[in-house]
N, C-alpha and C positions, 0 to 999 in steps of 0.2 A: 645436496647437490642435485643440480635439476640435469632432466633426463636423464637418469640413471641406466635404462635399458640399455637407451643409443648408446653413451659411455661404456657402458661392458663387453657391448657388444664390438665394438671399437677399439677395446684395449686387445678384446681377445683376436681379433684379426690380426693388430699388429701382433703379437705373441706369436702367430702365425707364421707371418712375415720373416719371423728372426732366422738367420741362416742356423740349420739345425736343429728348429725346433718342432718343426711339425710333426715330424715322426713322431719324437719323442712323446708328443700328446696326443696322437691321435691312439694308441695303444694304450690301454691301463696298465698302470705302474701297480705293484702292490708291497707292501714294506710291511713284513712279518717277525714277529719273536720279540722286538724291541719291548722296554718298560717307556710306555708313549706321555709326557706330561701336555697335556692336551690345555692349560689354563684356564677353558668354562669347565672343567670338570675335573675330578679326582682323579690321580696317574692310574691309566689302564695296563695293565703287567701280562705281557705276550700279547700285546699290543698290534691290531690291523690297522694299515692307513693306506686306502684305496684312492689313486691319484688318475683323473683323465683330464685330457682337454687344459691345463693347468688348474684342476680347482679337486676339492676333497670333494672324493662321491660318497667314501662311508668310513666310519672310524668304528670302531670298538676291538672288543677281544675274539681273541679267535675262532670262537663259539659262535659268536654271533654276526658276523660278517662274512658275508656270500663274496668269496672271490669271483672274479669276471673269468670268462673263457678267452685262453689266447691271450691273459695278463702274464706282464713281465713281472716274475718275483724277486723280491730282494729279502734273504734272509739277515735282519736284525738283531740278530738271539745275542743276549750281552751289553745291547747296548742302549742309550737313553736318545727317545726324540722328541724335540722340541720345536716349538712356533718359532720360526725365522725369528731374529731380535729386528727391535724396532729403535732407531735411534734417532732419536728428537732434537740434535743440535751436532750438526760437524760441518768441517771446510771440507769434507773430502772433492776433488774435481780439481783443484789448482785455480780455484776463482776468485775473485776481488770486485769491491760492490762498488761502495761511492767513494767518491776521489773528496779531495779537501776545499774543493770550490764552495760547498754550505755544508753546516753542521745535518740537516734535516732533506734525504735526496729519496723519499719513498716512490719514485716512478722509474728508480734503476734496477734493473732485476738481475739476480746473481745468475740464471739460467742461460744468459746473455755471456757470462764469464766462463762456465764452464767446460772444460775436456772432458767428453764421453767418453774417449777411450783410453782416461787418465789412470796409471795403474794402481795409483790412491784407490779407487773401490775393489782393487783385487784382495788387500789388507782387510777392509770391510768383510768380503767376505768369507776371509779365514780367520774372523771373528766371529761368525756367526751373524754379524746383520744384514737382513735383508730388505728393509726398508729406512729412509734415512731422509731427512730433513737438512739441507745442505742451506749453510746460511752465508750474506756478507758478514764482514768484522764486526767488532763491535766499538769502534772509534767513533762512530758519529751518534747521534740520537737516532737518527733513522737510516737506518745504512742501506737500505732496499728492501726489498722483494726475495720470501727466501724460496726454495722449489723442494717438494716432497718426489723424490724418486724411490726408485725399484728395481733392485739387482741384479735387472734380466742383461742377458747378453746383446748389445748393440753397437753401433758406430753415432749414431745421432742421438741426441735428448730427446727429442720427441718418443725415442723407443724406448727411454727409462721412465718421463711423466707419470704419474698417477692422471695428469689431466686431460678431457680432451683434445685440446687445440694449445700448445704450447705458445705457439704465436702472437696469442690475444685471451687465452684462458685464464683463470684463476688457479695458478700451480703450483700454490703453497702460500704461507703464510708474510707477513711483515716484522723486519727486523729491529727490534726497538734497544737502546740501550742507557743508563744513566750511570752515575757513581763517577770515578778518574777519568776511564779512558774518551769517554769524549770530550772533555775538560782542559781547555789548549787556547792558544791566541784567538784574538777574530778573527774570519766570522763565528767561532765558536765558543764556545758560551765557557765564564772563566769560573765559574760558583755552581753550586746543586740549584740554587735559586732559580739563576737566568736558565739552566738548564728545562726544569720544569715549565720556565715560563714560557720558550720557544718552543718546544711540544705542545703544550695549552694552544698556543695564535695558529700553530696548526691543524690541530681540530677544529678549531673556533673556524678559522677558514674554508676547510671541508663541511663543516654543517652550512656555512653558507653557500655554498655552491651547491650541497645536497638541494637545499631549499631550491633556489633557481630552476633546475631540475624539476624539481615537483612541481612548480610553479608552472612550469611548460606543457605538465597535460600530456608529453608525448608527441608536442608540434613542433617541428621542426626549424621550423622560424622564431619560436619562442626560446627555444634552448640555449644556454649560455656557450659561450667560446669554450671546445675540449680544454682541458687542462687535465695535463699527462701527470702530473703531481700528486691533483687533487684525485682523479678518479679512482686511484686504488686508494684515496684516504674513507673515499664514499664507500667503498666495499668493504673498509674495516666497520665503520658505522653501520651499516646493515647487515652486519654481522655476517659477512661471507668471506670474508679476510680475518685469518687469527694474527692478534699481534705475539710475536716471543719476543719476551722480555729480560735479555741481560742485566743482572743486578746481583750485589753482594751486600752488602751493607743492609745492616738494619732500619737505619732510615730512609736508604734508597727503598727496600724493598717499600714500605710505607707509601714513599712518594707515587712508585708503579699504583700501587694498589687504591691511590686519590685519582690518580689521573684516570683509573678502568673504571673508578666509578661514574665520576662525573661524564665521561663519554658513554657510558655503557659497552665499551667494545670486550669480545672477546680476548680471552688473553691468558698463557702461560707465562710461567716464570721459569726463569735459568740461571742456572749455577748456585742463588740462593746461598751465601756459603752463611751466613747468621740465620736461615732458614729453624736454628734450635731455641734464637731469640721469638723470633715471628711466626711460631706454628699456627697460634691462637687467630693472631690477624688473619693471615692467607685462610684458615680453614673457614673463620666468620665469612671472611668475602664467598667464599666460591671458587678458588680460583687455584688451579694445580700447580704443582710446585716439578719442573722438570731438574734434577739436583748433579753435578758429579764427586766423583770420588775420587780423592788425591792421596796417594797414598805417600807422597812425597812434597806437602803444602811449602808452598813459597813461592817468590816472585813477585808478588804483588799486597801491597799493604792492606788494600779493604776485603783481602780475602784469609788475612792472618789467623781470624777466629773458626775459618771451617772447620768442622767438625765431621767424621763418618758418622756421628749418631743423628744425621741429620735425616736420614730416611726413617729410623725409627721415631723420633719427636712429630716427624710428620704423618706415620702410619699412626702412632698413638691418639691426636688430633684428630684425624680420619681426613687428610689431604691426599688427593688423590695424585701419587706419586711414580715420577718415572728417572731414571738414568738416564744419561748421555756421556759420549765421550769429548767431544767438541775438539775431535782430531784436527791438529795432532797433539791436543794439550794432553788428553790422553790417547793410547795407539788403541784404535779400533780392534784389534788382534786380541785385546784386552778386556774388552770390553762385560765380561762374564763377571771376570773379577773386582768390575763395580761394585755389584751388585752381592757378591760373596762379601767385601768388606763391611759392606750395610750390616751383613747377617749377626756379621761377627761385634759389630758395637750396637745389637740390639733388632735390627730391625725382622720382622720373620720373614722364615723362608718361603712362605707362599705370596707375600705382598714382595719381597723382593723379584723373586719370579718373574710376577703380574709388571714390576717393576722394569721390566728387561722387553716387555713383550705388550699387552692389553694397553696398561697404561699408555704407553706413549702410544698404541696406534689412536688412543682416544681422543688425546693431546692432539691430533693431528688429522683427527673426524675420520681416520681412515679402520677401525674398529668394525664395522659390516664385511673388511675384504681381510683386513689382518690382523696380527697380534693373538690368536688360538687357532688351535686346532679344531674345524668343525666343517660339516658337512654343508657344502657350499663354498665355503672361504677358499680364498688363492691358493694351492697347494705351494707354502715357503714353509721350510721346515730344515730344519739344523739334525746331524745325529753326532752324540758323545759318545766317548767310548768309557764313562759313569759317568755319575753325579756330579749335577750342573758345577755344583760350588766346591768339589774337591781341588785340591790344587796338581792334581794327578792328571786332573780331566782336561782332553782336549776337544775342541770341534774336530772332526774327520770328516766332515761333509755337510755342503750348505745346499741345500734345495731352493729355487726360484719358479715358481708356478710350475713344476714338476719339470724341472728342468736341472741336471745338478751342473753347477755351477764354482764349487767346490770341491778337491777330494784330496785329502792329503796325503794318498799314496800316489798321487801324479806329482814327479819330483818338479815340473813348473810350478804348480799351485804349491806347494809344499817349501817353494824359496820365499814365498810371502808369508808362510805363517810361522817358518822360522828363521830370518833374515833379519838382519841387524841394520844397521843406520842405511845402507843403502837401498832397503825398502820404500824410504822417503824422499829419495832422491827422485825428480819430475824428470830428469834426463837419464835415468835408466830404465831401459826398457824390456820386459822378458814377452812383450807378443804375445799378450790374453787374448785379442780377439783376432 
C-alpha cells in the first residue's frame, strides 16, 4: 500500500476523532495476569499487554515489561487474550451489491450499501471479530467491490475503512463468484461454460484498456475514455485489488483457479466446501483457501459434500487457511466455534488459531496492523474467560485499537451476545452508538 506513513498517520487521527476515544488512548492501558495467546509467538502465562495511542507498545511476562506511570491497570488473572478475530467474508452492514441488469457489475461497491450504525456489527463483536471483509452476494459472477473494515465506534464508513480515502480509494477487495448461484436466465449465463467464458471477455477487456493506458505515457490527451468498470478490473491486474472467490464445487474450484492463472490476479477462495477433493490443486497454485464451518450442512446442492476436515486436508497440503462466517449463514457470535470444529475433525489447534486471526488478516494484506499480538500492531484484542475452543468459553470483552468496544457484563452489549432471532432483525434497535 503506497504511503503507508500518511495512511497511519490518518487513520490514527481519525481514531482520534471518534466520540470517546481520545482519552482512552492518550493514557496507557495495561492488561495483567491473563494467559496472553499472542499468534507470532508461544502463549505468554501472566501475560503484559501494554496499550497507548491504539497500538501494542510492549507485550511479554510480567518480569519483563516495564509498566508506564499513571497507566490504567486491568487485572486479567484467569483469563485467556487473544488478537481481535479476523473475518474474511460476511454481509454484516445490511448491504446489497449489483442488481440483475448484467451478470458481471465490478464498478458497484458494497461501501456504497452499507449502515454504519447497523446493529449487525454489534453481534460481530460479541463474537470476538474485529476486523471483517464485508462483501456483495454471490448471485452474479462479479457482484462488486467488497470493503475491509474495523470495529471501531463510528456513525460514517469512512471511520470504520482500513482505507485512506473511501470516496475514490482502494477499500478492499472484488467479489467474484461461479458454481449455481449466478446461473439464471439472460443476461446471465445458463451453464459453468458461458459462465467462465464472460468472466474471460472481462479481463480480456481490462487488459485492453490496461494497454491504452500505457500506451498514454501519462498524457492526457492520449488517455482513453474513463470507464468505471473497467478501472477496478485494471487494479485487479496490477495486482492492487484481491479477487475473493465464491465457489464449492470441485470443478468450479478448478475453473477459479484457470482463470487466476491465465490473468495472474491475486486471489483467495471461499467457502471451498470440496476444498478435501482439491487440496493438492489450490496448494500447487499458491492460492489460500478462506473455508466455513457448518455444522448443520444443507440448503444447497454443490455444497452437499462439505466436510469439517476440510481445514485439516488443507493444513496437511500446507494451504494457507482461514475461517469465515459469511453472516448470517453462520452468526458471527459464533464465530470461535468455527474454528473448534476444524480441531475436532483433525485440523491443529495452533493453525486453527492462526486460522481465526493471522491467516485472514494475510488474506486481506492487512497482516503489518492485524491478526497478532505484537509490539506496534493495532491494539484489537478479545479476552476469554478459558480456552479458546472449550465450549464453556465465552468472549467477555472485545478490544478495538484500545478501545473496549465489547463487555459482556454491560447488560446492552450482553443482549447481542445472548439474543436469539431478534439479534437479526435490521429494525430493532438497542442504541450502540
Amino acid at each position: 500500500m503506497k504511503n503507508n506513513k500518511r495512511l497511519l498517520a490518518t487513520l490514527g487521527l481519525a481514531g482520534f476523532l471518534v466520540a470517546g476515544n481520545a482519552f482512552a488512548q492518550e493514557q496507557p492501558h495495561v492488561f495483567k495476569g491473563a494467559r496472553i495467546i499472542p499468534i507470532a509467538g508461544k502463549p505468554i502465562e501472566n501475560g503484559v499487554l501494554v496499550v497507548q495511542h491504539g497500538k501494542i507498545t510492549a507485550i511479554g511476562t510480567a518480569g519483563q515489561v516495564k509498566v508506564p506511570k499513571g497507566a490504567t491497570e486491568f487485572d486479567l488473572t484467569g483469563k485467556v487474550l487473544l488478537p481481535g478475530l479476523v473475518d474474511t467474508h460476511s454481509h454484516l452492514g445490511e448491504g446489497a451489491g449489483a442488481d440483475a441488469s448484467a451478470p458481471l457489475q465490478p464498478d458497484v461497491r458494497i461501501i456504497d450499501g452499507i449502515n454504519p450504525i447497523s446493529d449487525s456489527f454489534k453481534r460481530a463483536l460479541a463474537g470476538g471479530i474485529t476486523t471483517v471483509n464485508v462483501m456483495p452476494g454471490s448471485g452474479h459472477l462479479m457482484s462488486g467491490q467488497t470493503v475491509y473494515l474495523k470495529m471501531r465506534e463510528g456513525n460514517t464508513i469512512g471511520e470504520l475503512t482500513f482505507c485512506e480515502d473511501p470516496t475514490s480509494g482502494i477499500c478492499g477487495g472484488m467479489k467474484m463468484a461461479n458454481g449455481t448461484n449466478p446461473m439464471r436466465p439472460a443476461p446471465f449465463p445458463g451453464t459453468r461454460a458461458k459462465s467462465a467464458a464472460m468472466a474471460r471477455q472481462l479481463f480480456l477487456d481490462a487488459q485492453q484498456y490496461q494497454g491504452k493506458i500505457k500506451a498514454a505515457k501519462g498524457k492526457a490527451d492520449k488517455m482513453p475514455e474513463y470507464k468505471a468498470n473497467l478501472a477496478p478490473m485494471v487494479e485487479i491486474l496490477e495486482g492492487k485489488r484481491i479477487v475473493h472467490f465464491h465457489t464449492h464445487r470441485y470443478d468450479d474450484v478448478l475453473t477459479a483457479l484457470r482463470l487466476q492463472k491465465e490473468f495472474g490476479f491475486k486471489m483467495v477462495l471461499h467457502h471451498v466446501s470440496e476444498a478435501w477433493k482439491a487440496a493438492d490443486e489450490i496448494a500447487k497454485a499458491g492460492i489460500p483457501a478462506s473455508i466455513i464451518t457448518l455444522d448443520s450442512p444443507g440448503g444447497k446442492t454443490e455444497a452437499v459434500e462439505i466436510r469439517n476436515a476440510n481445514g485439516a486436508v488443507l493444513e496437511k497440503a500446507g494451504v494457507l487457511t482461514a475461517f469465515h462466517t459469511d453472516d448470517g449463514i453462520t452468526d458471527s457470535r459464533l464465530f470461535i466455534r468455527s474454528a473448534a470444529l476444524g480441531v475436532r475433525a483433525g485440523m491443529s489447534r495452533d493453525k486453527a488459531l492462526e486460522a481465526l486471526t493471522i491467516a485472514g488478516a494475510k488474506m486481506l494484506e492487512l497482516d503489518k496492523r492485524v491478526g497478532s499480538l505484537e509490539k506496534g500492531k493495532d491494539a484489537d484484542f478479545i479476552v476469554l474467560n478459558g480456552e479458546p475452543f472449550s465450549v464453556y468459553t465465552k468472549v467477555e470483552q472485545t478490544w478495538v485499537e484500545g478501545k473496549k468496544r465489547f463487555d459482556i457484563s454491560n447488560p446492552e452489549d450482553k443482549k447481542f451476545a445472548t439474543g436469539g432471532y431478534n439479534t437479526y432483525q435490521t429494525d430493532v434497535h438497542y442504541h450502540t452508538h
